[in-house]
Every structure is written in C-alpha cells, then in structure tokens.
C-alpha positions in Angstrom: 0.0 0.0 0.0 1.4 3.3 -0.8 1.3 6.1 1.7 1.0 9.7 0.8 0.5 12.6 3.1 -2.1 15.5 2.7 -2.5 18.6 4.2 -6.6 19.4 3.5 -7.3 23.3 4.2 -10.8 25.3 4.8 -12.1 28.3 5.8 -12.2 27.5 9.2 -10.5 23.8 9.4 -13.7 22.5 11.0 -16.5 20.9 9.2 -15.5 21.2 5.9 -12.0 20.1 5.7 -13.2 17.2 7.2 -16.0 16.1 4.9 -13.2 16.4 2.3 -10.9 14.6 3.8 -12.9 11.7 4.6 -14.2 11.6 0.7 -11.0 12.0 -0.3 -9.6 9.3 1.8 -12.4 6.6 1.2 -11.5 7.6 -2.4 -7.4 6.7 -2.1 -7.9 3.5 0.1 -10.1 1.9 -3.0 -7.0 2.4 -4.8 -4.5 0.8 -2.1 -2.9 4.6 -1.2 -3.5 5.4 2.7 -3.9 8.7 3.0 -2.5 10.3 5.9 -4.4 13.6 6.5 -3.9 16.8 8.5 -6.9 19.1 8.4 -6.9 22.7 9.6 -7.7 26.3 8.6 -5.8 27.8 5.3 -4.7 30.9 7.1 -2.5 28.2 8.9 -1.7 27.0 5.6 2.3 27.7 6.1 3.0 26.2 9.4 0.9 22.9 8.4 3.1 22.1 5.3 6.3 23.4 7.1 5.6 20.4 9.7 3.6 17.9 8.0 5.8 17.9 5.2 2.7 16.7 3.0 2.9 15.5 -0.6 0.1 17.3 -1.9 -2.4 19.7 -0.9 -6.1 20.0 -0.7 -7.7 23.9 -0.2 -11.8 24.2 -0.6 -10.8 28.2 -0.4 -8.8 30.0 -2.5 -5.4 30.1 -2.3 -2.8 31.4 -4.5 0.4 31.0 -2.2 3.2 28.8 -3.8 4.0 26.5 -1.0 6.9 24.0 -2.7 4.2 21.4 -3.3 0.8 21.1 -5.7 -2.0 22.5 -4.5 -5.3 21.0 -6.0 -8.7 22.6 -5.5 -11.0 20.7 -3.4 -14.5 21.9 -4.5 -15.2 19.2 -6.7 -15.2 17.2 -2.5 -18.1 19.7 -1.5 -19.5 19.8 -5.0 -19.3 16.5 -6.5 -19.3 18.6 -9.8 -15.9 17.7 -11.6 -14.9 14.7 -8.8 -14.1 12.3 -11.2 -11.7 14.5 -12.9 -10.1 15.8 -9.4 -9.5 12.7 -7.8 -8.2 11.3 -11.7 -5.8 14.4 -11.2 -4.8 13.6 -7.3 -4.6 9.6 -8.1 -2.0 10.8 -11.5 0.2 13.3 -9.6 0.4 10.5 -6.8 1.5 7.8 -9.1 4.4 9.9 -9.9 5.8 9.9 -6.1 
C-alpha cells in the first residue's frame, strides 16, 4: 500500500475540511494509497506544510500561495461537480511519487 501525506485546508478547518478529507480518503484506500491527513484552517496553511511535510495539498478556499508542493482545488469534494476529474488528477500526480 502506498502512503501519501495531505494537508486538507478550509475556511475554518472545522467541518468542511473534514467532509473532504474523509471523501478524499475513502477515495485513495479503494486504490491501495493510505492517505495520511492533516486538516486545519488555510490561514494556517504555512505552518501545516512546514511540519507535516505533506505531498500534496487540498484547499476548498482560495489560495494562491506557492507553498513547494501542488495544490489541488477541493471543491469538486463539497461539489461532486468535476470529482471524477479531481480525484483522476490527485490519483495521477500520486502515481508519480
């Protein structure tokens, strides 16, 4: 099983980085990839990726900041307009970890 970690970012890092991350991770287990998640609010968006040192990261709010590693919009999670697509995009940037 391969293991990738994910920062998931809201507004508020409550309730809606958490229904993202648990679609998102139901989603990566059915493909043998544990997902190891850190939720949290996106104004905290710096210190989570300086000490989670995640792979990827997931923002349901807008964010422009580089932060050294991809950052993939999460609406299609809240949506489920465009999911297929995102989690085709997630699953292809993981394979190339």
């Amino acid at each position: 099983m391969k293991k990738v970690k994910i920062v998931v970012v809201c507004a508020t890092g409550m309730a809606t980085s958490t229904m993202a991350a648990t679609k998102l991770s139901r989603e990566l287990s059915s493909h043998d990839i544990e997902a190891v998640i850190t939720k949290g609010q996106i104004s905290n968006l710096d210190a989570l990726v300086s000490m989670g040192k995640p792979d990827l990261i997931v923002a349901t709010a807008v964010t422009k900041r580089e932060m050294g590693v991809p950052v993939f919009d999460g609406i299609p999670l809240l949506s489920n307009r465009g999911l297929d697509e995102f989690y085709r995009k997630i699953l292809d940037y993981i394979e190339t970890l």
